[in-house]
Structures are given as C-alpha cells and as structure tokens.
C-alpha positions as CSV (number, residue, x, y, z in Angstrom):
1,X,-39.7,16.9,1.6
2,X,-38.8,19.5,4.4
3,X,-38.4,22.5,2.0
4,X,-42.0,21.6,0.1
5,X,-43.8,21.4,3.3
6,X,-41.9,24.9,4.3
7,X,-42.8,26.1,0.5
8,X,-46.2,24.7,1.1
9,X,-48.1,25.4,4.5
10,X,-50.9,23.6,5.6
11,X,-53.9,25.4,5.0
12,X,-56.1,23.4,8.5
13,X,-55.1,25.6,11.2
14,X,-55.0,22.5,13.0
15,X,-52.6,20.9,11.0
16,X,-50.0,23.8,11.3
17,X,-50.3,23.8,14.9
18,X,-49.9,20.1,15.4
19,X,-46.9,20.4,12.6
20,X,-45.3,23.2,14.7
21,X,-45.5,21.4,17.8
22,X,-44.3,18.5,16.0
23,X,-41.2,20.3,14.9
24,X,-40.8,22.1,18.5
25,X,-41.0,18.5,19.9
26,X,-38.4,17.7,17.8
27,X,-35.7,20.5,18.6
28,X,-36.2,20.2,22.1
29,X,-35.3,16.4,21.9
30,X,-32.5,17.0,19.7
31,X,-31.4,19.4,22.2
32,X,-31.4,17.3,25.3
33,X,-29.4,14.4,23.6
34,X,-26.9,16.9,22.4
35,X,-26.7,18.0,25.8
36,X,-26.6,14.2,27.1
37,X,-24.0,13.5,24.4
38,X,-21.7,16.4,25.7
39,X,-22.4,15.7,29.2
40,X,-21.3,11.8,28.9
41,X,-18.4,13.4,26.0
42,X,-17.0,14.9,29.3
43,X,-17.8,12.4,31.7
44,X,-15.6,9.6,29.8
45,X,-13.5,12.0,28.1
C-alpha cells in the first residue's frame, strides 16, 4: 500500500501536504522511541 501511494500521488494539494506531514509525524516519533529505547537499553544494560 506504501509503494502505490508513492507510485500514485495525491492530486489535492491538500491531501499531499496533510500526507507529508503525516509521514513527518511519523519519523519524528519513531525517532524519539528509538532514542528512548537506546537511552533505557543503556540505562538497564
């Protein structure tokens, strides 16, 4: 589903921008629970 959406923009400029911020939501929240993960993985380690 990730590669047809990637094959197949949006054409609603608003829908790309609320995808793109959806998708740059989701990186940054990824990042700060890898971040907590390794900071806890060192903590108890």
């Amino acid at each position: 589903m990730t590669a047809f959406m990637a094959e197949k923009p949006p054409k609603s400029p608003i829908l790309g921008t609320v995808f793109a911020l959806f998708a740059l939501f989701n990186i940054v929240r990824f990042v700060q629970l890898f971040t907590l993960f390794k900071l806890f993985g060192g903590v108890y380690a």
